[in-house]
TIDREN-259872 format. One record per residue (C-alpha): residue in one letter; x, y, z. Coordinates in steps of 0.25 Angstrom, whole numbers, plus 5000, padded with zeros to 4 digits. Example, Ala and Ser with C-alpha at 12.3 -4.5 7.8 and 13.67 -1.06 7.14 Angstrom:
a504949825031/s505549965029/
END
This chain:
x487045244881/x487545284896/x488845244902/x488245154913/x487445084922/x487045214930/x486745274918/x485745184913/x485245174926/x484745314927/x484245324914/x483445204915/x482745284927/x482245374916/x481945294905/x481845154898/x483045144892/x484145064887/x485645114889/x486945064885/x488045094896/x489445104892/x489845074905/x491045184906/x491845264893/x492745134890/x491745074881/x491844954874/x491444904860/x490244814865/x489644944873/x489845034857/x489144914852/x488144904860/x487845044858/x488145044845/x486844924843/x486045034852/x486345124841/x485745044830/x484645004838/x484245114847/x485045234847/x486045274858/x486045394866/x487345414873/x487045464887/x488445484896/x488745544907/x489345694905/x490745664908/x491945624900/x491645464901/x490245514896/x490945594884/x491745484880/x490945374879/x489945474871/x491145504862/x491245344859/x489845304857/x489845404848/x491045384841/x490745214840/x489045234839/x488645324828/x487245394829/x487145384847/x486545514852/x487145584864/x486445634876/x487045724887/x486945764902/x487545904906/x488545874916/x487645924928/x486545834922/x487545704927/x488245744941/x487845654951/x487245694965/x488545664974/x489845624969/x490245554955/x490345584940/x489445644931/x488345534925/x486845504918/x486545434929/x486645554938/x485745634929/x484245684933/x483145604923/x483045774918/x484345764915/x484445644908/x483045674899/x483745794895/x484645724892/x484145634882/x483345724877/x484445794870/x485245674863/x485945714853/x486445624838/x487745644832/x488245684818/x489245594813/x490245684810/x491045574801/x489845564791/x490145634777/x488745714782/x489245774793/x488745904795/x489946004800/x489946064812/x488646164816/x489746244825/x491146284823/x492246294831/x492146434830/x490946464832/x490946374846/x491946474850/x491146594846/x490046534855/x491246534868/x491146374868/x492746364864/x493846454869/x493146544880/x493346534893/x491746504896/x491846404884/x491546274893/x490246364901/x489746384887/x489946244883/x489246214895/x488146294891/x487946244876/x488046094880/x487146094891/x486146174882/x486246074870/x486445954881/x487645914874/x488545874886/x489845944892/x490945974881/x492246044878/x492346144867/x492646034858/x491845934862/x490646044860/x490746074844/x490945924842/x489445904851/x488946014842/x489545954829/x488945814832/x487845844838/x487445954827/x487146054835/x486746184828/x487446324830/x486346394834/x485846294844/x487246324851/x487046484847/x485846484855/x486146404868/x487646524867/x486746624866/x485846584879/x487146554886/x487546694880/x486446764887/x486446664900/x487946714902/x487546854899/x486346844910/x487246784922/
END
């Protein structure tokens, strides 16, 4: 699932695919349908562009499409050559395999089974991802590390919630940043 034409374009360039363009953030109930028949049939990966419209729609897929997987482009991944907004179809084929090849599910954090949450509030702080005044450069970091697209501080603990990401996964990638700050 991309957001347009360009989009599909470019990925077309790279492989034999078939895309579903939401054709901007204001989607309608027969674009969720058609997605939502993907979904039964094939799977969806929702690939948007690393900017707000890119967030939203992601946010509504996922809340009207159970079970779509999310991949990300870092910011820098999607800036185009000359002047214009952030987008996929502005990303190197590197990019854009890396991309994919990172695709992450969600837990449905409204069924009885949901596991709880691998990494606290707290323990986010205690990491400097919430309340520092370098918070945003260590977000940074941590979400390029685990390709999990820009975020705020609250954004991140509900990525790492839904997409079950393991305390010691975001303990190491610290750690490196730890000893990268303390090398510069």
């Amino acid at each position: 699932m991309v957001e347009g034409r360009d989009d599909t374009r470019r990925l077309e360039e790279i492989y034999d695919v078939l895309t579903i363009e939401t054709r901007g953030s204001a989607i309608d109930e027969t674009t969720l349908n058609e997605i939502a028949r993907a979904q039964d049939e094939f799977g969806v990966i929702v690939f948007t562009d690393p900017d707000v419209s890119g967030n939203k729609i992601r946010q509504i897929i996922q809340s009207e499409v159970p079970g779509v997987k999310h991949a990300f482009l870092e910011r820098e991944e999607a800036k185009p050559n000359h002047k214009g907004s952030l987008g996929v179809e502005h990303a190197s084929d590197e990019a854009i395999k890396r991309a994919l090849g990172a695709v992450y599910s969600v837990i449905d954090p409204n069924s009885p089974n949901a596991p709880v949450p691998k990494l606290t509030l707290k323990e986010l702080r205690a990491f400097g991802l919430m309340g520092t005044s370098d918070a945003q450069k260590r977000r940074d970091y941590l979400t390029q590390a685990l390709r999990i697209g820009h975020t705020n501080g609250k954004q991140l603990a509900k990525r790492l919630y839904l997409f079950q990401i393991e305390h010691s996964q975001v303990a190491q990638i610290m750690e490196n940043y730890e000893a990268e700050e303390f090398k510069a």
